[in-house]
N, C-alpha and C positions, 0 to 999 in steps of 0.2 A: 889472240886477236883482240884489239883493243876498240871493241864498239858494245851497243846495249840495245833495248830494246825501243829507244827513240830514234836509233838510225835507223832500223830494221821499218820501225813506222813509216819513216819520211821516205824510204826508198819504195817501200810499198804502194804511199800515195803518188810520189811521181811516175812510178812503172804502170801506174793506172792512168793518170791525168797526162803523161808526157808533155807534161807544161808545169812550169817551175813556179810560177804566178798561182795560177790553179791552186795544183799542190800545196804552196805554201798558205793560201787561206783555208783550203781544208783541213790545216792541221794548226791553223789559229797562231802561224807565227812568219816572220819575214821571211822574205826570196833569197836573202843573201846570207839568212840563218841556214834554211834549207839547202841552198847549195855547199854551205861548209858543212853540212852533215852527212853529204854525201860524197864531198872529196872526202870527208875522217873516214867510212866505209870503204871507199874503192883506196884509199894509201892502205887502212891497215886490213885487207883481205889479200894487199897488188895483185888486183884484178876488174879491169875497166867494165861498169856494169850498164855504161850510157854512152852511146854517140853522140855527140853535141856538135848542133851546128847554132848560127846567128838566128836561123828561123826555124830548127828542130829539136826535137830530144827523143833520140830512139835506143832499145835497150838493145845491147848486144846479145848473141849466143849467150852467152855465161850469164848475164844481166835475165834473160829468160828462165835461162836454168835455177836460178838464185831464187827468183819469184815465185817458181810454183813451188820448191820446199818449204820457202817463205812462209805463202798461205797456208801449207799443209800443220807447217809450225804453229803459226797462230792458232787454227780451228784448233790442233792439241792444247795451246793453253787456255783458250777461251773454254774449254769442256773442264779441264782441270780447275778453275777456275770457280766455275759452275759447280761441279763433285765438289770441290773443297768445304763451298757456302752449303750445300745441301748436308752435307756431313756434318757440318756445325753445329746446323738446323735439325738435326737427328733424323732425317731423311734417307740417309743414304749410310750405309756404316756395318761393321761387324759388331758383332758379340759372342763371345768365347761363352760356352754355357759345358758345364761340367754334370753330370747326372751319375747316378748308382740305379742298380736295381728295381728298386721300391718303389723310382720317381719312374720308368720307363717305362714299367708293369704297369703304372698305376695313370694319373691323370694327364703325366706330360705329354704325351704323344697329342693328346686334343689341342692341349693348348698353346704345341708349335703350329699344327694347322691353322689354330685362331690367329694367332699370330701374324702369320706368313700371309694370311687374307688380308689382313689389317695392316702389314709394313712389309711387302713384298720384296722392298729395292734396301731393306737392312738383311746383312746373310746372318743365321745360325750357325755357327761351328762346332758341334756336338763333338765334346771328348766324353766317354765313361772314364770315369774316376771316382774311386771307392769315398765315403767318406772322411776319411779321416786324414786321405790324398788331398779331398779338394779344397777342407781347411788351408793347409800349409801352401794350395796351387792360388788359392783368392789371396792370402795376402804378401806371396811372391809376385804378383798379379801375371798370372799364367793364365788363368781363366778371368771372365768378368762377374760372372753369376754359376754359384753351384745350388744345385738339388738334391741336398742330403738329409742324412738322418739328423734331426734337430734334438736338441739347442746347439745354439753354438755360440759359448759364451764369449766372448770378446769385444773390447770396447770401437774395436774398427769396425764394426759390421753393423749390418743395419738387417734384419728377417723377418720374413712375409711365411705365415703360415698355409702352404702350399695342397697338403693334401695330410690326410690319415688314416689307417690300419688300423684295422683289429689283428690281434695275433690268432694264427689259426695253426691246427696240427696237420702235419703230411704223414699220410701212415699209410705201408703198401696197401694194395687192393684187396690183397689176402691175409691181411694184418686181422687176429681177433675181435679186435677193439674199431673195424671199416664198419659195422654194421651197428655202433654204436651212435645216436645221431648228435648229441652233444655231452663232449666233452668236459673231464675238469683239469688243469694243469696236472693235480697230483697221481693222474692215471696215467701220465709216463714216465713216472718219478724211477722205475725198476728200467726203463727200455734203452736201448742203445740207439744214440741219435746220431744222426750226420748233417752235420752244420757248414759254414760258409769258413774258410780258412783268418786265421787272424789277421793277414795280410790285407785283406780285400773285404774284409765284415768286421773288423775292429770295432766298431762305433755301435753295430745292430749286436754283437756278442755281449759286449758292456753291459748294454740293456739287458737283454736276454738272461744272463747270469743274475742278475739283481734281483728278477719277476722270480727266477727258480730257486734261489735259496731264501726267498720272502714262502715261500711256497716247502720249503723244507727240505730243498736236496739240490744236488748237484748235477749238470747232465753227465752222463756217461758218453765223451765222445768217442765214439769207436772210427768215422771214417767223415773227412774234411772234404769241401770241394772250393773251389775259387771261383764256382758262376753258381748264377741259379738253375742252368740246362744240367749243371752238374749234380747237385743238389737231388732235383729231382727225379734224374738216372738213378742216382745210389739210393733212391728211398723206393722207386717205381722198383728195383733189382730185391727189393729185402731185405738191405745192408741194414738200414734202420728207421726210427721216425724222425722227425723234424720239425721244428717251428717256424712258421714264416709269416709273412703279410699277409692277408686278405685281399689285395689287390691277386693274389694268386688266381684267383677266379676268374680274371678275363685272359688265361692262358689256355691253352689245349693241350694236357697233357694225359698221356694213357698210362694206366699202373699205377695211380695214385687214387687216394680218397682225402677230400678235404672235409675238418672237421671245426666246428668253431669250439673257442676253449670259452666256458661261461666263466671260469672264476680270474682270466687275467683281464683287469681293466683297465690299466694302462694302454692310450691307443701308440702305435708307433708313428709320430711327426714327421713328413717330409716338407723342409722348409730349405723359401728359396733364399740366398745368403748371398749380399753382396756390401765392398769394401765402401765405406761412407768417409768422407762425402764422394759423389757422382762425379768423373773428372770424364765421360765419354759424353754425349749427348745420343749416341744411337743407345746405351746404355739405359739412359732418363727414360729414354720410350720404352725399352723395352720393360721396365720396373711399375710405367705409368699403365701399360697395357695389363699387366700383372695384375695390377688392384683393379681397375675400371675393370676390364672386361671378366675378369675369373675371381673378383672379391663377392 
């Protein structure tokens, strides 16, 4: 069909005004323009959308039918329209936001509710994805913004110091050393640990290994998990001990004792990481809220 959105116009104001006169100065152009724009619609639909007499213009069946999908057409594009410029405006939009562990345990949970207070009509889209995932996911641009284990050295990226940990030990409840109230790293240099699988703790085992052979030894892994509910199953069970964040404290976990370690001072960093420069505008807000409200 060979018409646009200027026929669609002109047909709408004469099926309103059914006067060709009218019509044509409601739409700021001649009588004998608007009549050819409405022969061009009723040739290329071949389908008569007006009764014309010397002293009338009425719309036919079909000419009615036409009119209200018409209107119903427009209010969709006038909305789209609208959405589009609020989008632009960072008003209205997605953001892909990637998290691990550390970040979910820890601060973010508050400060998607801040968030969502403050920019209701932009969505979060929460994937977990391990660290060293959401490197290679931000500059696939799979996600918009990850919350991983920091640094993250790369000259695309731009990061915001999000949150920190102290390293703390999980040791069962009936572990010797539970009744001990602080710790030193070199007091589980002999124990058999269970830690988070290389798959999915790559980035937090890096670390981890560094602290314990600055510290003189190796861990002994005896048994892996891929979550932190895992983790801490296999440490509450006996399996062994473990190192983890300090965010672990705002968990509820039974069978375990957490202990702080005094001699590692290294805190663990969770920063938020996104590809520079900013090409979203729901993005900008979401990065602007970031510092404003939680710097």
């Amino acid at each position: 069909m060979n018409f646009d959105f200027r026929h669609i116009r002109g047909f709408i104001a004469l099926a309103e005004d059914l006067h060709f006169s009218r019509a044509a100065q409601r739409l700021h152009m001649t009588q004998p323009g608007l009549s050819r724009l409405i022969g061009e619609l009723e040739r290329s639909m071949e389908v008569p959308l007006f009764r014309r007499t010397t002293r009338s213009v009425e719309l036919t069946e079909a000419g009615k039918v036409f009119l209200a999908q018409c209107r119903i057409g427009l209010d969709h594009f006038d909305r789209a329209v609208t959405q589009a410029r609020r989008t632009a405006g960072g008003e209205l939009g997605t953001v892909r936001v990637g998290y691990m562990d550390f970040a979910i345990n820890g601060r973010l949970p508050e400060f998607i509710r801040t968030f969502n207070r403050h920019r209701p009509e932009i969505h979060l889209e929460l994937s977990f994805i391990p660290t060293l995932k959401q490197q290679e996911a931000l500059l696939a641009d799979r996600i918009d913004v990850g919350f991983m284990i920091g640094p993250f050295e790369s000259e695309h990226v731009e990061s915001y110091a999000f949150d920190s940990n102290r390293h703390v030990a999980l040791l069962p409840i009936t572990h010797p050393l539970s009744n001990v109230r602080h710790l030193r790293l070199s007091d589980l240099a002999r124990e058999p640990f269970v830690l988070g699988s290389v798959e999915t703790w790559g980035a937090y085992r890096n670390q981890l290994f560094g602290i314990c052979h600055r510290a003189g030894f190796h861990p002994n892994i005896v048994q892996e998990a891929s979550s932190s509910e895992g983790i801490f199953g296999l440490v509450a069970a006996g399996t062994g001990v473990s190192i983890y964040a300090s965010c672990v404290r705002n968990l509820q976990r039974r069978g375990i004792v957490i202990r702080d370690l005094d001699d590692v001072l290294p805190p663990i960093p969770t920063c938020a990481v996104w590809v520079k420069p900013i090409q979203s505008a729901s993005v900008q807000v979401f990065t602007e809220v970031l510092a404003s409200v939680w710097g």
